[in-house]
Phi, psi and omega in degrees: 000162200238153176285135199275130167297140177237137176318296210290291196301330156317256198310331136334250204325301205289334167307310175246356157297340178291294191310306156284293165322353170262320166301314175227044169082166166309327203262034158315147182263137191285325200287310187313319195301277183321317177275334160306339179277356191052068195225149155302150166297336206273351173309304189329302158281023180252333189265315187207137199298331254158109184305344176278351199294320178285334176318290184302334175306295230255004173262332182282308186314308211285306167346258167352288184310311160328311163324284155296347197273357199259337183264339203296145189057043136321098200318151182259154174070261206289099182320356155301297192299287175344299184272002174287321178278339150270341147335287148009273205270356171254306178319312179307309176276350171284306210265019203240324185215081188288348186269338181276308190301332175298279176326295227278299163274010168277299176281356167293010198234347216245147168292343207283337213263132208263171174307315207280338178281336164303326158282343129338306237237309156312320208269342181273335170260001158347310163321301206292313166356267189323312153277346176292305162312316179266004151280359174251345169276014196224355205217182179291321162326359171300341176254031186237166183298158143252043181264318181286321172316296204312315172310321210278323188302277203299354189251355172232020179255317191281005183255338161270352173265353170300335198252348158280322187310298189282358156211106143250048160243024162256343212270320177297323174298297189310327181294329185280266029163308161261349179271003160302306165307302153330284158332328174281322195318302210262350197234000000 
């Protein structure tokens, strides 16, 4: 008879794997994985097939969460308002969970993280997406891609939220300080 899955062991195992992989990498050892989650090893493959399955699991989970935490209460209409408030709400959780923002971007980066979950994940951000784009359609940057804004976006959420880390009795300035910057760039 197969053994009934538990959420809680579940998301366990996913917990440390974010916590390892922000400390040593991909090349976390799966046994390493279980025993911070306090799982037997061979569970770790009772939840997910494969180390890449988790792996990919836990880049659509961290994704996902980033999201929701980015579209919630979005103001409807003004592209302004809109993207400070997603600025905001992505700057805030990089500097509020720095081993998930750490994790998130190692794999996003990583060949292991397969098309489809990269389209999982594009396809949930899609909201900010649509304002980043219609704010680059008003500015100089309109005759460039937003495969490309989006890089300039993202490289200038990871360089204020390093710098909401490293002071953070600094960390509001630097967020207005970049989406201010951010705003010239792009709009």
């Amino acid at each position: 008879m197969a053994r009934t899955k538990s959420e809680d062991r579940r998301q366990a195992i996913l917990s440390a794997a974010a916590t390892l992989i922000a400390s040593e990498g991909l090349g976390a050892a799966t046994a390493s994985i279980a025993k911070a989650a306090g799982v037997p090893s061979g569970s770790v493959f009772t939840y997910f097939e494969t180390k890449n399955e988790l792996v990919n699991q836990l880049y659509r989970e961290l994704k996902l969460e980033l999201v929701a935490e980015v579209l919630a209460q979005l103001p409807k209409k003004d592209p302004k308002k809109q993207l400070h408030h997603i600025w905001t709400r992505w700057t805030d959780w990089g500097a509020a969970f720095p081993e998930k923002r750490r994790v998130l971007a190692q794999l996003t980066v990583s060949d292991e993280i397969s098309a489809a979950s990269r389209e999982h994940a594009l396809k949930a951000a899609a909201p900010t997406l649509e304002v980043i784009d219609q704010v680059r359609q008003q500015g100089v940057l309109k005759s460039r891609s937003l495969a490309f804004v989006g890089a300039i976006v993202e490289a200038m959420a990871a360089t204020t939220m390093d710098f909401m880390i490293r002071e953070p009795k600094q960390a509001a300035h630097y967020r207005e300080a970049g989406f201010e910057t951010l705003w010239k760039a792009i709009s």
